[in-house]
C-alpha positions in Angstrom: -117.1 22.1 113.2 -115.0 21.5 116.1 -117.5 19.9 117.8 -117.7 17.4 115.6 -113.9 16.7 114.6 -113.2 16.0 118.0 -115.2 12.5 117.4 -114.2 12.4 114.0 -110.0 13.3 113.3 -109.4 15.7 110.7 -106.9 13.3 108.6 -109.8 10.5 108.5 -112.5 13.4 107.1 -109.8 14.7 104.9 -109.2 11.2 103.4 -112.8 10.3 102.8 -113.6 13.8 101.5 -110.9 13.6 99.3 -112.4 9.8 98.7 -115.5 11.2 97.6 -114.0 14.1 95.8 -112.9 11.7 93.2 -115.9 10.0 92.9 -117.4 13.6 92.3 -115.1 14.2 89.3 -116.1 10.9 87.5 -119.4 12.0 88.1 -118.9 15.0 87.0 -117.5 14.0 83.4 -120.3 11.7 83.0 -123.0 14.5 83.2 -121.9 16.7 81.0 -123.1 13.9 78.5 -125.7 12.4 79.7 -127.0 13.2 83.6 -129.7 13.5 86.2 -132.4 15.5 88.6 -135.4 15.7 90.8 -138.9 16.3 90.8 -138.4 14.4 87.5 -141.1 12.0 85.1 -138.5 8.9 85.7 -139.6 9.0 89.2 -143.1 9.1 88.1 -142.7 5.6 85.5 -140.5 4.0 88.9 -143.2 4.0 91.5 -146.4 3.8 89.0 -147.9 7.0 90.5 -148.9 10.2 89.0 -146.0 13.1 89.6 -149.5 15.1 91.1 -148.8 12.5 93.9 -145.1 13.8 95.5 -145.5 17.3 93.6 -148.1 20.3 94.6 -149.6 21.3 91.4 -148.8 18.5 89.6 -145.5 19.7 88.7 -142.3 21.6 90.5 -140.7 21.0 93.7 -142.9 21.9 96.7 -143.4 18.5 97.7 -146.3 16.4 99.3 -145.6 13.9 102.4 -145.7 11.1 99.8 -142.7 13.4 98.2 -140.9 13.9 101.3 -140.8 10.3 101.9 -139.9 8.9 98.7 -136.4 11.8 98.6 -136.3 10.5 102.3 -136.1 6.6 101.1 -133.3 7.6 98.6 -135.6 7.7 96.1 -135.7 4.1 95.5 -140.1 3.3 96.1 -141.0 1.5 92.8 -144.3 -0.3 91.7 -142.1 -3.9 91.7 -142.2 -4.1 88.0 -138.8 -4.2 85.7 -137.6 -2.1 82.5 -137.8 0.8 84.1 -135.4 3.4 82.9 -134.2 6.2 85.3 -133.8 8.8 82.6 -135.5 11.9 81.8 -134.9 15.6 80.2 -136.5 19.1 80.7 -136.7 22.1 78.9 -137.3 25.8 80.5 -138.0 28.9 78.1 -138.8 32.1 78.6 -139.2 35.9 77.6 -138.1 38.7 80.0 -139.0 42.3 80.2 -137.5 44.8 82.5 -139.4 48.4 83.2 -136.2 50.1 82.2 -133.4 48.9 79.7 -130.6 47.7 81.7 -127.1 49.7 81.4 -125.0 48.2 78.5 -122.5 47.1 81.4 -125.4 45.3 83.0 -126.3 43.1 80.3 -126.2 39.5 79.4 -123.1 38.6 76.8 -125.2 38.6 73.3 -128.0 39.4 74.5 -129.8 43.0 74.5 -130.5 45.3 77.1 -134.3 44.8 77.3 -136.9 42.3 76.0 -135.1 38.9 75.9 -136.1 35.4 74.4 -133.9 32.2 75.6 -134.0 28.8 75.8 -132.3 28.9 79.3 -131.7 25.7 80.3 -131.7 22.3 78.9 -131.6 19.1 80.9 -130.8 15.7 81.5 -131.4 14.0 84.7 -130.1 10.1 85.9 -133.1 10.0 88.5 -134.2 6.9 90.3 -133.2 3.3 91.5 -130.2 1.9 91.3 -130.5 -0.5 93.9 -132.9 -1.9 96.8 -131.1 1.4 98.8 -129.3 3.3 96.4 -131.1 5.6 94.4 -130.2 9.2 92.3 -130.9 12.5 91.5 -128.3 13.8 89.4 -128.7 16.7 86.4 -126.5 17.7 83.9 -127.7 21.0 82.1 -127.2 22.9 78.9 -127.3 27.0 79.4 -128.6 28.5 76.8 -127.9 31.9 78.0 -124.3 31.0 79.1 -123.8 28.5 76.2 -122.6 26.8 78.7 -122.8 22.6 79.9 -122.4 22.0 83.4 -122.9 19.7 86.2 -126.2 21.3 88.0 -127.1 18.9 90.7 -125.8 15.8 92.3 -127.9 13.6 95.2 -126.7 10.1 95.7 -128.4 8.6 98.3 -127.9 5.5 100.6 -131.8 4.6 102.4 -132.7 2.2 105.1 -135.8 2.1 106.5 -136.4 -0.3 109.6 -138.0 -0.4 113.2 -136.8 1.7 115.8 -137.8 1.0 119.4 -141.6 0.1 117.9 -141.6 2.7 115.5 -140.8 2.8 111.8 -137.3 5.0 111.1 -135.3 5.7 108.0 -131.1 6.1 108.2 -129.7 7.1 105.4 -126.3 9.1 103.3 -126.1 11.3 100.6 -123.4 12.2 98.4 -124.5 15.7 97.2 -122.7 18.9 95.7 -125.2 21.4 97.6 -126.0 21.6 101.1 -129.4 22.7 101.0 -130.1 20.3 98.2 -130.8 17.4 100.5 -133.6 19.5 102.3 -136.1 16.7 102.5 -139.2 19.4 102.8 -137.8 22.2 99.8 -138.1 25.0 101.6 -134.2 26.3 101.7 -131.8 27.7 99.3 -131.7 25.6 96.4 -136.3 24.9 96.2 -137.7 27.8 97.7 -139.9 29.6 95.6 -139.8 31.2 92.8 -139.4 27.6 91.4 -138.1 29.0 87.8 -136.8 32.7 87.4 -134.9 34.6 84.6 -131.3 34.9 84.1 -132.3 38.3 83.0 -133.6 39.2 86.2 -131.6 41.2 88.6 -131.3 39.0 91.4 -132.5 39.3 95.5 -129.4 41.0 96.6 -126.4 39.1 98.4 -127.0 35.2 100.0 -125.8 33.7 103.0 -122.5 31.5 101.9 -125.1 28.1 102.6 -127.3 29.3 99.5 -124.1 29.8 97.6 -122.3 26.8 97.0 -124.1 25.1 94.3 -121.9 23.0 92.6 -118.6 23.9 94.5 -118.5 21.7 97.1 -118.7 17.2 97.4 -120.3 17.0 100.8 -121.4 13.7 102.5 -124.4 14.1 105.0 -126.0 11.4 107.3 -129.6 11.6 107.8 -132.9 10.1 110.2 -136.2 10.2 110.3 -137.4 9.0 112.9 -141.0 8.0 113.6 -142.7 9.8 110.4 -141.5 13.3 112.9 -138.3 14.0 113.4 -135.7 14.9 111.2 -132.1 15.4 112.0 -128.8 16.0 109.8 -125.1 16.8 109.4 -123.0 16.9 106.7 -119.4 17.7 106.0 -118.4 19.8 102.5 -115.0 20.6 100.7 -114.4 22.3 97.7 -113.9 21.0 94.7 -110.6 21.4 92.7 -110.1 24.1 90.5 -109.7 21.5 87.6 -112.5 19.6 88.5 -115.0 23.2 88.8 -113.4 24.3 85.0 -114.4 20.8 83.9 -117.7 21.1 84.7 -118.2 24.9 84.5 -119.3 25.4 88.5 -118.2 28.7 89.9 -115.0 28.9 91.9 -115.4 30.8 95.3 -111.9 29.7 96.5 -110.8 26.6 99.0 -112.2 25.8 102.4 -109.6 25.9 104.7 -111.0 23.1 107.0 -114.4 21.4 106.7 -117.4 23.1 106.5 -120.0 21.3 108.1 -124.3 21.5 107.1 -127.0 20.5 109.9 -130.8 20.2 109.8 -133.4 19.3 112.6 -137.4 19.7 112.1 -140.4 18.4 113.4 -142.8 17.1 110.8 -146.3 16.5 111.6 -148.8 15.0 108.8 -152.4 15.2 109.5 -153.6 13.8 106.0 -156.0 16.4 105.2 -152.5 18.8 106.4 -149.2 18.9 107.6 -146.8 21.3 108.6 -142.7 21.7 109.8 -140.8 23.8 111.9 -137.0 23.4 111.7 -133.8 25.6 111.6 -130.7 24.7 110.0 -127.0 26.0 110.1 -123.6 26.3 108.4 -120.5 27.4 109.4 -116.8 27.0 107.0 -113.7 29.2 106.3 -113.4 30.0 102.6 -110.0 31.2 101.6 -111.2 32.9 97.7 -107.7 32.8 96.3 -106.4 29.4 95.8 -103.0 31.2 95.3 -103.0 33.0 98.2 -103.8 30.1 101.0 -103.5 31.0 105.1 -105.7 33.8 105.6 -109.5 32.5 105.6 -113.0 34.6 105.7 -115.2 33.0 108.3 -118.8 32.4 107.4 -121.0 31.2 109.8 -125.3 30.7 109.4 -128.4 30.3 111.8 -131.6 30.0 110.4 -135.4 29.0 111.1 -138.2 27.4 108.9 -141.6 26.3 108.4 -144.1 25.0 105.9 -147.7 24.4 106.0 -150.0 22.4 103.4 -153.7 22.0 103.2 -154.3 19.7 100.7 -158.2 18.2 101.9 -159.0 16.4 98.9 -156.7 17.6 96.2 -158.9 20.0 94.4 -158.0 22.9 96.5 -154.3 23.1 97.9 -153.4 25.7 99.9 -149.2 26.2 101.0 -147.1 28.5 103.1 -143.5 28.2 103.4 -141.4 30.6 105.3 -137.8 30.7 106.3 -134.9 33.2 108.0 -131.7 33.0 107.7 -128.6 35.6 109.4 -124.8 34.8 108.5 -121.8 36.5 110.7 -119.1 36.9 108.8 -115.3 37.4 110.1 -113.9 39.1 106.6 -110.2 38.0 107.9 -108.9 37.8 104.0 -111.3 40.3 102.1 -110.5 42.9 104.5 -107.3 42.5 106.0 -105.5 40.7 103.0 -107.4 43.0 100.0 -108.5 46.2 101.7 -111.9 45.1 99.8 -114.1 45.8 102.7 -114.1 48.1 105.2 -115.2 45.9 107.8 -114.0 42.9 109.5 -117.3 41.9 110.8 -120.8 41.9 108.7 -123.8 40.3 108.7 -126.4 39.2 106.1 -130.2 39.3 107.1 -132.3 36.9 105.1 -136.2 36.8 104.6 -138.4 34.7 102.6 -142.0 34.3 102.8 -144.0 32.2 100.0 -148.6 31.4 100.1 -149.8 28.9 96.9 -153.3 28.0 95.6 -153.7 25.4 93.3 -157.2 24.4 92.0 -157.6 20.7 91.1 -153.7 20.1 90.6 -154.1 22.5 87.3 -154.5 25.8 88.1 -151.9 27.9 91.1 -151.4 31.3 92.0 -148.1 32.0 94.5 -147.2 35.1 96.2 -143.9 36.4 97.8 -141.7 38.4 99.3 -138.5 38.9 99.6 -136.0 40.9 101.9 -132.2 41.2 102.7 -130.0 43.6 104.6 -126.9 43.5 105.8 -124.4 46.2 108.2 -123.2 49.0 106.4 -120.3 48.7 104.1 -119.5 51.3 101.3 -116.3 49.5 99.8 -117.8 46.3 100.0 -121.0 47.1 98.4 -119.9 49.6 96.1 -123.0 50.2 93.9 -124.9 50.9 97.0 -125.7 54.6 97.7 -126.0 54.0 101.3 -123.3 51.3 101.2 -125.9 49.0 102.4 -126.9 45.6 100.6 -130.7 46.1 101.3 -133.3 44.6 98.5 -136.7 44.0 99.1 -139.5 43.3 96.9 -142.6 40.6 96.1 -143.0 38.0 93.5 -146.7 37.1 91.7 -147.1 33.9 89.4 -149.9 32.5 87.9 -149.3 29.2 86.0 -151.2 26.5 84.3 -149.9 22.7 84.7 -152.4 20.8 81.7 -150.4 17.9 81.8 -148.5 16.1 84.7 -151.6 14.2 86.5 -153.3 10.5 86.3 -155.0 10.1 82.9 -153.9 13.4 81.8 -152.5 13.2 78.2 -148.7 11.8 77.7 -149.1 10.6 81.8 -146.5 9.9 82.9 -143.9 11.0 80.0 -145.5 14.5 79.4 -145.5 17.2 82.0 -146.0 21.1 81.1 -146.9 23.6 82.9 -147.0 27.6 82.0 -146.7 30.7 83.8 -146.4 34.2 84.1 -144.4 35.8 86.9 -143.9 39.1 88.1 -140.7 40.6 90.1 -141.7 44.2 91.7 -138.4 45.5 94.0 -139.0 48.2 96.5 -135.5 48.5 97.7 -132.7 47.0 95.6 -129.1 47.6 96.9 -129.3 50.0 99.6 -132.3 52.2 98.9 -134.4 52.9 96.1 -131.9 53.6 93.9 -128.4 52.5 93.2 -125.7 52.7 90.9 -125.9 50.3 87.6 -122.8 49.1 86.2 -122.4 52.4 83.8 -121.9 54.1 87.0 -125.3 56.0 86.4 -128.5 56.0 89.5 -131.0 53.7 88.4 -134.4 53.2 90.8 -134.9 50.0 92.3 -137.9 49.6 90.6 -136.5 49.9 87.1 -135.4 46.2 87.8 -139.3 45.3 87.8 -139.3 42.4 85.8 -142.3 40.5 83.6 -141.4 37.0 82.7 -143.5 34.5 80.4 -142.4 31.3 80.9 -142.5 27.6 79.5 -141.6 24.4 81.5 -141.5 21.3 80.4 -140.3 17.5 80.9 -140.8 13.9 80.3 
């Protein structure tokens, strides 16, 4: 970050940030009402093309280069043609099964320990032109779980696309409320497969603070691709207030003391018949958790590396591989100085993510993958872990069905459904292969195995 402030004062990024900020909280008030998202039907009715067009499978977030470059132009591409309405909604149910009821500690508020039906999440999304360059991706959503309305997602974006020494370049700025939201080809934090999971499922052990944020933060990131190749970005975050997170039900780690800043850079190369990327990405911000207890901040700071490959030949058999690392340091100055919470200064989280899709004829998909964190040894900070340890590892297996969501299939473009059933095994979950569960009983890791049916739906 201090590389950066030195071009750019702290009182001038404090004063747009906090510019921003406030735009953020109008926003924010809006969407519980009425909002917005991505990968959405709206997009779809904008540009006259078929959501099989930007989406793998017809449906979801792994993008195709027509994708990439359509989130890349702020989402503004449209077939010319007026009344178009950038609104749409989605739906996501599901029933979860664990191998073993979870401890009564464990469980979701009015729900049971075992064999769960929800309507998890309700949505409405503000997703598409606004202008000749300014163009959204904003959801508001309903929990059905929680019971809960928050704002999910925010992605305002500012595109230019113009000629560059010969060569065609986009520019662009996005307003945004998750730093690995903008991520241009989905294969951080916030799109990374599994595309949909359960609320009832136990969770891949502990994130690096850049997957973390969700909702917290208003960050403002400056983008480029330049030559259909190369993509490069920074961004600068803050938290939000603690009024504005209780107004729109977003979790509250605490206040940055500082900026925390977000960069990107990948190579991109499409080959038509396949393309793949390379990039690595990093984060670094001070986090002070109790916003009545300012001075003393934990440092977080993350390095990671990612790639993607798609074979998509003629559309009727896809093939995808995405893959991505990521390793945080962290400095606990406050957690372990200030609360004796952790027993030591210095940790690290270990992140690995690994992801291989099949989709016959846009309708039919089959995705595999894996999952593994560890961390250094730390008994009072992970106290449910036998060996004090944070290490969960395990594999994912979906199978889904997409009927509608391509050209000339039924409802095209206002009906898109797809169906699935996914599988979570764990090997390791919290230190070893077992742990302690929140009765203070040893459960096995792979007690947490979980079957989930789901349905998704928009229009």
């Amino acid at each position: 970050m201090s590389v950066f402030t030195a071009n750019f004062p702290k009182p001038c990024g404090r004063y747009w940030l906090q510019f921003f900020r406030n735009i953020a909280c109008a926003v924010s008030l809006f969407g519980i009402s009425a909002s917005v998202a991505l990968a959405v039907p709206s997009y779809a009715r904008q540009t006259g093309a078929d959501c099989a067009s930007c989406h793998i499978g017809g449906f979801g977030p792994q993008l195709t280069p027509y994708g990439m470059k359509f989130k890349l132009g702020g989402y503004t591409d449209t077939d010319g043609k007026d009344g178009k309405i950038p609104l749409s909604a989605m739906l996501v149910a599901n029933w979860t099964q664990t191998a073993k009821n979870v401890a009564e500690a464990d469980k979701v508020p009015r729900y049971d320990t075992n064999n769960n039906a929800a309507v998890q999440e309700a949505s409405l999304f503000l997703a598409g032109r606004m202008t000749e360059n300014i163009g959204t991706f904003i959801q508001a959503t309903y929990s059905g779980v929680e019971r809960l309305s928050s704002l999910d997602q925010v992605d305002i974006r500012y595109a230019r696309t113009m000629e560059l020494f010969g060569q065609e370049s986009t520019f662009g700025l996005s307003l945004n409320n998750n730093p690995t939201l903008t991520d241009p080809f989905n294969t951080l934090g916030q799109w990374r497969f599994p595309y949909t999971s359960s609320d009832f499922n136990a969770g891949y052990g502990p994130s690096p603070l850049v997957e973390s944020l969700g909702g917290s933060v208003i960050g403002v990131n400056a983008y480029t691709f330049l030559n259909n190749g190369i993509y490069a970005e920074l961004g600068l975050y803050d938290t939000l207030s603690a009024s504005t997170l209780n107004k729109i039900n977003a979790e509250d780690i605490g206040q940055f003391k500082g900026l925390g800043t977000y960069w990107r850079v990948a190579y991109f190369k499409d080959m038509k018949r396949d393309n793949f990327q390379v990039g690595l990405f990093g984060f670094n911000a001070r986090v002070q958790p109790d916003r009545n207890d300012l001075g003393t901040a934990n440092n977080y700071f993350d390095l990671g590396v990612d790639g993607t490959y798609q074979f998509l030949g003629n559309r009727e058999h896809i093939f995808t591989l995405n893959a991505s690392y990521a390793k945080e340091w962290q400095k606990l100055n406050y957690t372990y100085g200030n609360l004796a919470e952790a027993d030591n200064l210095k940790n690290n989280i270990n992140q690995f993510r690994l992801a291989g899709s099949y989709y016959y004829n846009q309708t039919w998909g089959a995705t595999a993958g894996i999952f593994d964190t560890r961390g250094s040894t730390d008994r009072t900070l992970y106290s449910n872990s036998l060996s004090g340890r944070p290490t969960t590892t395990g594999y994912l297996l979906q199978a889904d069905w997409t009927p509608w969501g391509k050209e000339n299939s039924w409802g095209a473009p206002y009906a898109n459904v797809r169906l699935g059933a996914q599988y979570t095994g764990y090997s390791r979950f919290m230190g070893g292969s077992s742990y302690l569960d929140g009765d203070g009983n040893q459960r096995r890791a792979n007690d947490n195995n979980t079957t989930m049916l789901f349905l998704w739906m928009s229009l």
